[in-house]
C-alpha positions as CSV (number, residue, x, y, z in Angstrom):
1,X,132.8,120.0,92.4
2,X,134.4,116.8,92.7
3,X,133.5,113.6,91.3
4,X,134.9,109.9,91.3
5,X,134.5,107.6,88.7
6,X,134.2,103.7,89.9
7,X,135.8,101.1,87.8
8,X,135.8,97.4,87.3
9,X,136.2,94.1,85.3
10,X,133.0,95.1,83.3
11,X,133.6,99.1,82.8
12,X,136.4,101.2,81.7
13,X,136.2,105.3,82.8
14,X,134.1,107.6,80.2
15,X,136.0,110.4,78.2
16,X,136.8,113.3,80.3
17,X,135.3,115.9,78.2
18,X,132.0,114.0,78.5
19,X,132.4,113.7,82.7
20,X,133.2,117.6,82.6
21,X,130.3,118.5,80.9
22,X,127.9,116.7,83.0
23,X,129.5,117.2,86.4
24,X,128.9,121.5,85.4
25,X,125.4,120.3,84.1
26,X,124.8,118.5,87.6
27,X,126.1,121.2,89.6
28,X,124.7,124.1,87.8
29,X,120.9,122.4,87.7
30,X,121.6,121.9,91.6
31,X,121.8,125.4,91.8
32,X,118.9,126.2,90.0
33,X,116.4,124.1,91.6
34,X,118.3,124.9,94.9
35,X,118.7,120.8,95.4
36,X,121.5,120.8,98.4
37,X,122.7,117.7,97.0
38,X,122.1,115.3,93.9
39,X,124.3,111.8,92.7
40,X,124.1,111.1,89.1
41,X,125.5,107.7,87.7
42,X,125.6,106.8,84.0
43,X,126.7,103.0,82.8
44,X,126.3,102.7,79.7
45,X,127.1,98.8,80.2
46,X,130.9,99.5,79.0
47,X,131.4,102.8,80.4
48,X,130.5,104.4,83.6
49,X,130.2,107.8,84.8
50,X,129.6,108.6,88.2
51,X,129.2,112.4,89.9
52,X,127.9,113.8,93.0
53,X,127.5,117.5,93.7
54,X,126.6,119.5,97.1
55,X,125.7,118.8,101.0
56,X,123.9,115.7,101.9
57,X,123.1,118.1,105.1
58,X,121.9,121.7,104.2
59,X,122.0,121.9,108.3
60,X,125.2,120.5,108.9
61,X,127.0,121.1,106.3
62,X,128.4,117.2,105.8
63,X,129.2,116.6,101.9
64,X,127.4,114.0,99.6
65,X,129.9,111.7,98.1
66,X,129.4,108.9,96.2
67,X,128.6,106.5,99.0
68,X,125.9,108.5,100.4
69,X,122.7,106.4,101.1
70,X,119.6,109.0,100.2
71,X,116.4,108.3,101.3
72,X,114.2,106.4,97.9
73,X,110.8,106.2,98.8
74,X,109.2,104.0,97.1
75,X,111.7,103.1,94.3
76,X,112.2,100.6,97.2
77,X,108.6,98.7,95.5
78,X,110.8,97.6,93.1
79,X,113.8,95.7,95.3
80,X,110.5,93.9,97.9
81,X,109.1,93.2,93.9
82,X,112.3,91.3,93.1
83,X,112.8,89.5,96.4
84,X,109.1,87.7,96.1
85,X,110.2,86.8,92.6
86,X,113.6,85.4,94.1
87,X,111.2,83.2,96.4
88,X,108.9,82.3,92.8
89,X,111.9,81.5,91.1
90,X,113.0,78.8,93.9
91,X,109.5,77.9,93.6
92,X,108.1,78.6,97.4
93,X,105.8,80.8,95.7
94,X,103.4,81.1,92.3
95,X,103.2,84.4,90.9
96,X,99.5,83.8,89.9
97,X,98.4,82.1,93.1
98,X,95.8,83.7,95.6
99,X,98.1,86.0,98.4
100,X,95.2,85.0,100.8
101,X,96.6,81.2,101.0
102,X,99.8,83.2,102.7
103,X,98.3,85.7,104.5
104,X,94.9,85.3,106.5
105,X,94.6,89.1,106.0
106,X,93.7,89.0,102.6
107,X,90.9,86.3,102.8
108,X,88.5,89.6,102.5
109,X,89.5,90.1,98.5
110,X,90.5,86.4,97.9
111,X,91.5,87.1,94.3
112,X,94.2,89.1,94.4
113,X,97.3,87.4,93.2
114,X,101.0,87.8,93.8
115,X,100.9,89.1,90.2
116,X,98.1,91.6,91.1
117,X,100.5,93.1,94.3
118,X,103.4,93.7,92.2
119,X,101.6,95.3,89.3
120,X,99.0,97.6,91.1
121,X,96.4,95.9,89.4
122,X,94.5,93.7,92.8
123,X,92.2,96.9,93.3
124,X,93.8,97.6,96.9
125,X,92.9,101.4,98.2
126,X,96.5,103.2,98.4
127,X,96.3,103.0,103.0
128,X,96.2,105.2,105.6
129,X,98.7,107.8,105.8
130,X,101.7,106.8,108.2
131,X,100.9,108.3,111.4
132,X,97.8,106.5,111.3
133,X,99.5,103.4,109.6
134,X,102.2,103.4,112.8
135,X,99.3,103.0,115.6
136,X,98.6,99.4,114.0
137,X,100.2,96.4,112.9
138,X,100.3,94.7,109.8
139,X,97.9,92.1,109.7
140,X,95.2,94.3,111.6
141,X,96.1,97.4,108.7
142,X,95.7,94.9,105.8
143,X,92.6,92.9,107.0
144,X,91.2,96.2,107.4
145,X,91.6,97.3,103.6
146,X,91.6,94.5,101.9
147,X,87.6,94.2,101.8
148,X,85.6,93.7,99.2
149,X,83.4,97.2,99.8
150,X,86.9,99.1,99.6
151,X,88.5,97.5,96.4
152,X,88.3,100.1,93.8
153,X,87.9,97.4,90.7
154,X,87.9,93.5,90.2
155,X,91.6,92.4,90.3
156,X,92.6,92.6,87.2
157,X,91.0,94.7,85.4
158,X,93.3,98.3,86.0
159,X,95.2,99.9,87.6
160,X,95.8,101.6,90.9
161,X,99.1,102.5,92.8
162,X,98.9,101.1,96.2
163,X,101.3,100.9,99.1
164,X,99.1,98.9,100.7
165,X,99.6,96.2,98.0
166,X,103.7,96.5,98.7
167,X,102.9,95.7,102.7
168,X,101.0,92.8,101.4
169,X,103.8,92.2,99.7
170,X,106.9,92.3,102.2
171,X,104.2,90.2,105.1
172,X,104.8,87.7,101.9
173,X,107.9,87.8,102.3
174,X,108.4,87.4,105.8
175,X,105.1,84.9,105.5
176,X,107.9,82.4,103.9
177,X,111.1,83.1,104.5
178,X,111.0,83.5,107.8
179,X,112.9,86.7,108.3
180,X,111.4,90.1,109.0
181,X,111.6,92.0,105.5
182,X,114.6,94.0,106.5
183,X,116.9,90.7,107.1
184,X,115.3,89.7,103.8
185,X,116.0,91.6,101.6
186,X,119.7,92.3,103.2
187,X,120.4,88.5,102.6
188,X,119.1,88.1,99.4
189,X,119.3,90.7,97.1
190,X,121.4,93.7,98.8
191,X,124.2,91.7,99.6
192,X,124.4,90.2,96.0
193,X,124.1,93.4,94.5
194,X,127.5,94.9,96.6
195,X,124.4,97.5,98.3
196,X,125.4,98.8,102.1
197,X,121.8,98.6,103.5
198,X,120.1,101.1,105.2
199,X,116.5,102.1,106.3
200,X,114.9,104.7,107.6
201,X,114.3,104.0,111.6
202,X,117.6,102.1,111.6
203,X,119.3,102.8,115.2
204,X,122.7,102.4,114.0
205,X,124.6,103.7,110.6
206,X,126.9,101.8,108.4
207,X,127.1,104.6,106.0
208,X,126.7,108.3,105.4
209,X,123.0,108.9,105.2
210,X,121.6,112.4,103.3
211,X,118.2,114.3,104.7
212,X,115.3,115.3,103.0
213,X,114.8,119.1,102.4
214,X,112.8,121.8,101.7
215,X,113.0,125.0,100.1
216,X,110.5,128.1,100.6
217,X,110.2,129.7,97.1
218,X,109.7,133.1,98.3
219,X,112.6,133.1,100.6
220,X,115.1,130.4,99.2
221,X,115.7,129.3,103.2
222,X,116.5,125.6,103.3
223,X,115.0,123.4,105.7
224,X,116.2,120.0,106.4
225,X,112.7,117.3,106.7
226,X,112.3,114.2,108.8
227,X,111.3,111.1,107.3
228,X,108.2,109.9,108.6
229,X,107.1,106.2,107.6
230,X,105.4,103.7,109.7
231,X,107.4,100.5,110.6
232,X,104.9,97.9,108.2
233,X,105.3,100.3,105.5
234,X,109.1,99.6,105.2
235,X,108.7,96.8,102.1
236,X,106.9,100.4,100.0
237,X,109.4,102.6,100.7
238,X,112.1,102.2,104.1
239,X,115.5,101.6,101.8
240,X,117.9,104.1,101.7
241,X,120.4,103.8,98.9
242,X,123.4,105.7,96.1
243,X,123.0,106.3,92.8
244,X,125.4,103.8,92.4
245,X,123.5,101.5,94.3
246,X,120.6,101.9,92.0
247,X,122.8,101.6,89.2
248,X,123.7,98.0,90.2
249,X,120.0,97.3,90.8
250,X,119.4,98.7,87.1
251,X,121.9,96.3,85.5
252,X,120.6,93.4,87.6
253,X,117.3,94.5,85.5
254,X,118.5,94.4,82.4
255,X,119.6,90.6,83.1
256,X,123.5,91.6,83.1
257,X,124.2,91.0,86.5
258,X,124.3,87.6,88.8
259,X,122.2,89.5,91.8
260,X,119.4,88.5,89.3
261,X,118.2,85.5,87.3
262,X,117.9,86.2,84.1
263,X,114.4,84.7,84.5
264,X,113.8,87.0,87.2
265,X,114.2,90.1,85.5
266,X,112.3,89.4,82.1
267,X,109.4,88.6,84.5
268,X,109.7,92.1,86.2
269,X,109.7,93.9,83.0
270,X,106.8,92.2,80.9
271,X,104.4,94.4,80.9
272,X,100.7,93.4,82.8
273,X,97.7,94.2,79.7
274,X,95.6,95.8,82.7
275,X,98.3,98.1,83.8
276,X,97.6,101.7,82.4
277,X,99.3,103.8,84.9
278,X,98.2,107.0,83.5
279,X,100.7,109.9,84.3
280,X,103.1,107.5,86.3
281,X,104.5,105.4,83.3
282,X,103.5,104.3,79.9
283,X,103.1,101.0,81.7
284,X,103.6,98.7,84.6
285,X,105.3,95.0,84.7
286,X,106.0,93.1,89.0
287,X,107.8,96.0,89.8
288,X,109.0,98.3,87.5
289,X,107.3,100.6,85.7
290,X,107.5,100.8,81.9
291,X,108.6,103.9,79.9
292,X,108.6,104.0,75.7
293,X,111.0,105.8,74.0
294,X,112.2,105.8,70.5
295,X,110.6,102.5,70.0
296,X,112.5,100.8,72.7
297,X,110.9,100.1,76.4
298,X,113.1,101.7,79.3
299,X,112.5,100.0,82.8
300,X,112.6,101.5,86.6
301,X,110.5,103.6,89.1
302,X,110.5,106.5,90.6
303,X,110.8,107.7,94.4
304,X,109.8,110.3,96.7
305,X,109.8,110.5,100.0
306,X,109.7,113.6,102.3
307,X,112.4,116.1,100.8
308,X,114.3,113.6,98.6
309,X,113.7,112.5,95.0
310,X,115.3,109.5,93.7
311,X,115.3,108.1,90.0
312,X,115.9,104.9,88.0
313,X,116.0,104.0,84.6
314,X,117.5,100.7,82.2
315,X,116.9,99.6,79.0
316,X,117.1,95.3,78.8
317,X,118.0,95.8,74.4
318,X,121.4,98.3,75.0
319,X,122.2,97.5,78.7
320,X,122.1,101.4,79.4
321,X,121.0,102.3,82.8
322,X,120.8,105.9,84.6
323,X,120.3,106.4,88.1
324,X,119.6,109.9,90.1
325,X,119.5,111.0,93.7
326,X,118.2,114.1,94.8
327,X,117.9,115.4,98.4
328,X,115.3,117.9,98.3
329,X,111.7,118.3,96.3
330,X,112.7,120.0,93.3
331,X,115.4,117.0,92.5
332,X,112.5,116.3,90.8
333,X,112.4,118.8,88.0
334,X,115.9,118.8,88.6
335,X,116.1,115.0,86.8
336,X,113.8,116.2,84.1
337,X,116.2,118.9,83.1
338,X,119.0,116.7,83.3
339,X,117.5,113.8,81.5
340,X,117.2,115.9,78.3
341,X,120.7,117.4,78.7
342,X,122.1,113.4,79.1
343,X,120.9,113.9,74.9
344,X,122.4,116.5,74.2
345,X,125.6,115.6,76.1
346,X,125.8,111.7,75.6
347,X,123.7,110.9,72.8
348,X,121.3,109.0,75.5
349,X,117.3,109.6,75.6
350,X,116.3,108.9,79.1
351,X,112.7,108.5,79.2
352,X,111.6,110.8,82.1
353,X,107.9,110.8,82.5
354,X,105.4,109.0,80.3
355,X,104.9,109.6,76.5
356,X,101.3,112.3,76.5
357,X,99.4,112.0,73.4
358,X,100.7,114.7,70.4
359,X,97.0,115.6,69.8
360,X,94.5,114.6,72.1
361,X,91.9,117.1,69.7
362,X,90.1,119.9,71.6
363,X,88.6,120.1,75.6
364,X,84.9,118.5,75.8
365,X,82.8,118.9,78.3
366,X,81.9,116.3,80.6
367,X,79.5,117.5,83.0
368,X,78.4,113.5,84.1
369,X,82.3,113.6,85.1
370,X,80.7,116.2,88.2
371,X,80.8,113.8,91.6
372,X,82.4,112.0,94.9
373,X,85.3,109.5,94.6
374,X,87.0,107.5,97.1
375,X,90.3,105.5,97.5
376,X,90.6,104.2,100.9
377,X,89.8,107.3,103.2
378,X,90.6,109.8,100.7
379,X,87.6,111.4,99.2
380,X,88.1,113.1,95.5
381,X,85.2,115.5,94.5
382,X,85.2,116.8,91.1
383,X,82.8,120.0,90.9
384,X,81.7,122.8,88.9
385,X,83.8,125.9,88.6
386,X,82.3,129.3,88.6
387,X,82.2,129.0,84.9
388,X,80.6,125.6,84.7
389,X,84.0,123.6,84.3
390,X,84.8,121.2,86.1
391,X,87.7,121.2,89.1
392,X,89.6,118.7,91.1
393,X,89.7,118.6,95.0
394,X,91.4,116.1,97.5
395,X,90.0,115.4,101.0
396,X,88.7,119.2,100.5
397,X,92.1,120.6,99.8
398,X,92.7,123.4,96.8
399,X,90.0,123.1,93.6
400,X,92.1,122.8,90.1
401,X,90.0,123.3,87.3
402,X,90.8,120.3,85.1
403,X,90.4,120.2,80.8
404,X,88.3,117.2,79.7
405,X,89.5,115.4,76.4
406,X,87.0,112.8,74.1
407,X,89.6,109.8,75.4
408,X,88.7,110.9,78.5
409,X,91.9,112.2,80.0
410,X,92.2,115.1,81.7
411,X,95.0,117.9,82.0
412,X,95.1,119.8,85.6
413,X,95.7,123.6,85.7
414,X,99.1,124.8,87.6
415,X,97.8,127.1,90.1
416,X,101.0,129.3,89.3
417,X,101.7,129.6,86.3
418,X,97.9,128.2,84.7
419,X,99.8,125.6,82.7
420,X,97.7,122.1,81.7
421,X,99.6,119.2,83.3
422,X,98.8,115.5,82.6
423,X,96.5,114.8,85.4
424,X,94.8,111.3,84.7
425,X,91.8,110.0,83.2
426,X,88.0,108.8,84.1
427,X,86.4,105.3,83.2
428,X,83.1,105.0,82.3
429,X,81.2,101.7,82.7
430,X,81.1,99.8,79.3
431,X,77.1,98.7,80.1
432,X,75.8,102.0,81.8
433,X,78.1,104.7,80.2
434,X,78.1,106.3,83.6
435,X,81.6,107.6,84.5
436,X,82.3,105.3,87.1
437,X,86.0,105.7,88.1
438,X,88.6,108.6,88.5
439,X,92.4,108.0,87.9
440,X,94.4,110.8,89.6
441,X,98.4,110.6,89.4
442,X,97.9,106.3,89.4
443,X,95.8,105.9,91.9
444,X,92.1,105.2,91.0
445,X,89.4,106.0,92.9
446,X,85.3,104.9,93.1
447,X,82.4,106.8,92.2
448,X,80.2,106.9,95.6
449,X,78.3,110.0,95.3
450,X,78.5,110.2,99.0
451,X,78.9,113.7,99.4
């Protein structure tokens, strides 16, 4: 497949030999996790390597090149999470002031913080899914979660993914500048980075766009899958972007790169002492999350959203940054597989999912782990298994039998193959002992017992 390799005043064109081997890698690992189309972009803050492989339309048949905008998800947190630090660092906001003296909305949980948005740690439910999230508007969907009989913790204390907290964070936004969130972050930090924008919803391309897909195991047919996200949710997850695009964002992190104060970016990457993400990241700072490997700490995020999977990571002490699109589901364990060959090929270790615990010692049980847990509207039961174990539903969805460790983390049983995964952890009250709290892939949810 072709590739194109962009230079400039700050990067020279990576050996040949090197672009060769990754460009089969890519293309070959496209193939095998039938991913239509995937962009992969190394800079390794002197050199820069930059492929694409496939369709960005299994339907249509239209090729993914290099300045194809694929659908992130929420690695758009991230960008809303540096635009309200723009606004700190000009000093129309304070990081560690109360979001309720901007926004009326979130007078019901009046100490949240800035800080506690960006870093998933106010105790904010995750929200409604979008098709209930479109039939309201912002203020109404916030004032309506943002109680204090729905936050999961005191704000804080933990840690709990939330795109609520990222709608919070672009009516901020808008709250000061002005501008709806789109304009916003357009003005202020896509056109500094040299990024085309796009969104999902937008009536009117500027630049090749890729869909989502998906593929049915059994058969291997290809779908192509809308994207479905309500209008107030754009600020967690409406940007649309290239792996070179993300690239650029990755070197603004690292504090090489004038689309970012310096200030700015050391702020996003110091990591919050109450972040523990669990199986997202080794930890969490406004933003980014946090990822330890060979005793340096990698920044970035990750992003799904329907069909597409979309990955960034930089690391402040060598300037390195990766960045990976992926326009169907298993561009996921695509960028897994291709994050250990970037090793074996270029000598890089990419961090790409947390550091799990060598030895954990053996499964416990924890039969007062047995009960009802809720985020928001979603309701997580954890029950006993026909042999007395315990297992995992969601909103009543398939049981996984889960294997309890002393640390109390949990591993979650693959269905298919009956391989422990890192599913997340419980919390038990430090005056009862009572298991209180459930983490499941970042987002926490409260005992209730409600049945």
């Amino acid at each position: 497949m072709p590739y194109t390799v962009p230079t400039g005043p700050a990067t020279t064109c990576a050996p040949a030999p090197l672009r060769r081997e990754l460009q089969n890698r890519l293309d070959a690992l496209a193939e095998d996790h039938r991913v239509p189309g995937a962009q992969l972009v190394l800079d390794t803050g002197t050199e820069t390597v930059s492929l694409h492989t496939g369709t960005a339309d299994a339907g249509t048949g239209a090729p993914l090149t290099p300045d194809t905008a694929v659908p992130l998800g929420s690695l758009t947190k991230p960008y809303t999470a540096a635009l309200v630090l723009l606004l700190a660092d000009d000093g129309d906001l304070d990081p560690d002031e109360p979001v309720a003296e901007h926004l009326p909305e979130l007078r019901g949980m009046p100490e949240v913080t800035v800080r506690h948005l960006l870093s998933h740690t106010g105790g904010l439910p995750t929200g409604p899914d979008s098709d209930t999230a479109s039939a309201t508007r912002g203020a109404r969907y916030l004032a309506s979660l943002c109680t204090a009989d729905q936050a999961l913790f005191p704000p804080g204390t933990d840690f709990s993914y939330s795109n609520a907290g990222y709608v919070a964070a672009g009516r901020l936004v808008e709250a000061i500048t002005g501008m709806p969130w789109h304009e916003a972050v357009r003005a202020l930090l896509l056109d500094p980075l040299g990024t085309v924008p796009a969104f999902i919803g937008d009536t009117t391309v500027t630049r090749p766009t890729a869909v989502g897909h998906a593929v049915n195991t059994a058969t291997g047919q290809v779908r192509t899958v809308r994207q479905n996200l309500a209008p107030l949710e754009a600020p967690a997850g409406a940007l649309l972007a290239g792996a070179a695009d993300l690239a650029a964002f990755g070197a603004a992190l690292t504090g090489r790169s004038e689309a970012l104060p310096p200030a700015v970016a050391k702020e996003m990457r110091r990591g919050e002492s109450a972040a523990r993400p669990g199986t997202l990241a080794d930890g969490w700072g406004l933003g980014v999350a946090l990822y330890r490997q060979g005793g340096r700490v990698w920044c970035g995020h990750d992003g799904n959203a329907q069909g597409t999977s979309c990955h960034l990571r930089a690391e402040p002490e060598s300037g390195v940054v990766v960045a990976f699109t992926g326009n169907a589901g298993g561009a996921t364990a695509l960028w897994r597989d291709l994050a250990g060959e970037l090793e074996r090929i270029a000598g890089i270790r990419v961090p790409a999912a947390p550091v799990t615990p060598a030895d954990r010692g053996r499964p416990v049980a924890l039969p007062d782990c047995l009960g009802t847990y809720r985020n928001g509207g979603t309701a997580y039961r954890v029950t006993a298994g026909p042999d007395g174990s315990p297992a995992l539903s969601v909103d009543g969805d398939l049981s996984l039998p889960l294997v309890c460790y002393a640390d109390l983390s949990y591993d979650l049983l693959d269905p298919v193959t009956g391989r422990p995964e890192p599913g997340g952890r419980f919390h038990r009250d430090p005056v009862t002992g009572r298991v209180e709290r459930v983490q499941v892939t970042g987002r926490t949810a409260r005992r209730t017992d409600d049945g």
